[in-house]
Phi, psi and omega in degrees: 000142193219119171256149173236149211235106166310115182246104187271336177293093173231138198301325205263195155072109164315149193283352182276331187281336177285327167296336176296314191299306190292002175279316204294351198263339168300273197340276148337315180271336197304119149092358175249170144355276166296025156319293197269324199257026172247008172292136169071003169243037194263177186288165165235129203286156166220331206296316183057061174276340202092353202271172174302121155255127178269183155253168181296120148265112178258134181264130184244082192281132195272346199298138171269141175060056208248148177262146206281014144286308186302283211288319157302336169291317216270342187278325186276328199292313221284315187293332155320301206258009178263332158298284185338297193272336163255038167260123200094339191253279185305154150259149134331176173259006180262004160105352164305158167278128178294150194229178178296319197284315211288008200225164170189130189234130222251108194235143202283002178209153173223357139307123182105303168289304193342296177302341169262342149305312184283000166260333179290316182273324173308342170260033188230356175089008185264148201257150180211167151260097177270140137238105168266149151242047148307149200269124150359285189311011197240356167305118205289350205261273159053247185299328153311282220289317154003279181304317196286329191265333161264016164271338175277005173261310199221063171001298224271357142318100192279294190338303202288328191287301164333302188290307179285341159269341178286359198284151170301335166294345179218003201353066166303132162260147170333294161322297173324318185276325190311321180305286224285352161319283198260014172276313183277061166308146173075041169221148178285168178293337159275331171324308182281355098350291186310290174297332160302332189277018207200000189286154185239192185271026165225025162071012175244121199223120192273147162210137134021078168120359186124174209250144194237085193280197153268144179305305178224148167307319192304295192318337201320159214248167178273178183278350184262343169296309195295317183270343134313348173267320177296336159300325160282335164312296183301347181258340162301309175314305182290331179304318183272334172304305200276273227300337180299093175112302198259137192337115181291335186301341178283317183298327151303353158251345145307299178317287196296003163279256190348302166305332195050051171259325167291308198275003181269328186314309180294005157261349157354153142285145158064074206279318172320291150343281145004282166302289179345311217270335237243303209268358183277333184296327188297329185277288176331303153324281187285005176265009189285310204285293166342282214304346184103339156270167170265128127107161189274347173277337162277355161250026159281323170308326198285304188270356132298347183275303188321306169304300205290349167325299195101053190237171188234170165278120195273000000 
């Protein structure tokens, strides 16, 4: 025997908000098909607690073609700046003035979203708390030092490498790598990095494997470009002389010495966070080293097996 049982009755949800809905779903059935069998099924306030009730604000963004990265961002800045305006302004009903704590924002997932809530409201100064399950790896500082330990095991990585110029440690612009991409056609992208860093006043740049022109003089990438690439060349080279023999977990605290990527972390959004996570991969290292494997390509293998698990750093 099997019965089906409505749970038209709800507990959890303010009475302005089950009213809201059920206008929004008249609307919608009023005058279709699903009419008659949405007649008699709308929800029912049940709790009868008494509490204050408010009504439902709806916000509507109008952008035509708008994509849905776009429309979540335009969705966190608006719940940002509507606490920016009533904290201090609006009361309570006990006659207090609204506070920070006093908010709260309610997401059916917070993987994935979070972070553009927490940047929206930090850039307005409002203070927050995520309870996330975001994976460590997903972490932009993270995903730097990564990026950094393997374009430094292996150049000719482009992702890691793309990614570590784009980084606050070296701040390459998109435009930028697009020049030094396509002024060198038929190189790999470190190649073309390698070679922009070595390029002369006739457009010509000798390397490893052959002399190398520019697609046209016009393409020439500017001098102030060229020598930001010799500058990452020479800090890549050296960075791969020291990693050669040492203990990785040391070498990763060269990097965040050298780089000023650790004392710099802390000027960060959520510069705390940050720090943690920068000393926790650093912890992770030595206990990598302990365990009796070596060297930065196993533990770059190591900590690739664990993201591809889905497994995290505790």
């Amino acid at each position: 025997d099997c019965a089906r049982i409505f749970l038209r009755e709800n507990f959890r949800c303010a009475k302005p908000i089950i009213d809201f809905v059920n206008e929004v779903f008249f609307e919608i059935t009023n005058g279709n098909r699903f009419e008659k069998e949405y007649r008699g099924e709308e929800l029912v306030y049940a709790k009868n607690s008494g509490e204050t009730s408010f009504p439902v604000t709806f916000a509507l963004s109008l952008t035509d073609k708008e994509d849905k990265s776009k429309a979540k961002e335009n969705e966190a800045e608006y719940i940002a700046s509507e606490i920016e305006r009533l904290v201090g302004r609006q009361r309570k009903e006990d006659g207090n003035l609204l506070k920070y704590k006093d908010f709260a924002i309610l997401l059916s997932a917070v993987k994935g979203k979070s972070r553009l809530y927490e940047n929206a409201l930090n850039r307005r100064g409002i203070p927050c708390i995520t309870e996330q399950n975001e994976s460590i790896f997903e972490m932009p500082e993270v995903m730097l030092v990564l990026s950094a330990l393997k374009t430094i095991d292996n150049p000719t990585d482009d992702i890691s490498l793309c990614a570590l110029l784009r980084s606050p440690v070296y701040g390459f612009t998109a435009d930028e790598l697009y020049r030094i991409r396509y002024s060198l056609p038929g190189l790999s992208f470190y190649d073309s990095v390698v070679a922009a860093s070595c390029l002369n006043t006739y457009g010509r740049s000798v390397i490893k494997g052959g002399v190398y022109k520019l697609s046209e003089k016009k393409n020439a990438p500017p001098r102030s470009l060229l020598q930001k690439c010799r500058w990452f060349i020479k800090e890549l080279n050296f960075y791969r002389t020291k990693a050669q023999g040492m203990l990785c977990y040391k070498f990763l605290w060269l990097f965040y010495m050298h780089s000023g990527l650790l004392s710099a972390a802390g000027g960060f959004v959520q510069g705390d966070r940050v720090v943690r996570n920068l000393l926790l991969i650093y912890q992770y290292a030595r206990d990598f080293e302990n365990t009796g494997f070596k060297g930065l390509s196993s533990f770059i293998r190591y900590i690739d097996e664990i993201a591809e698990r889905g497994g995290d750093l505790a």
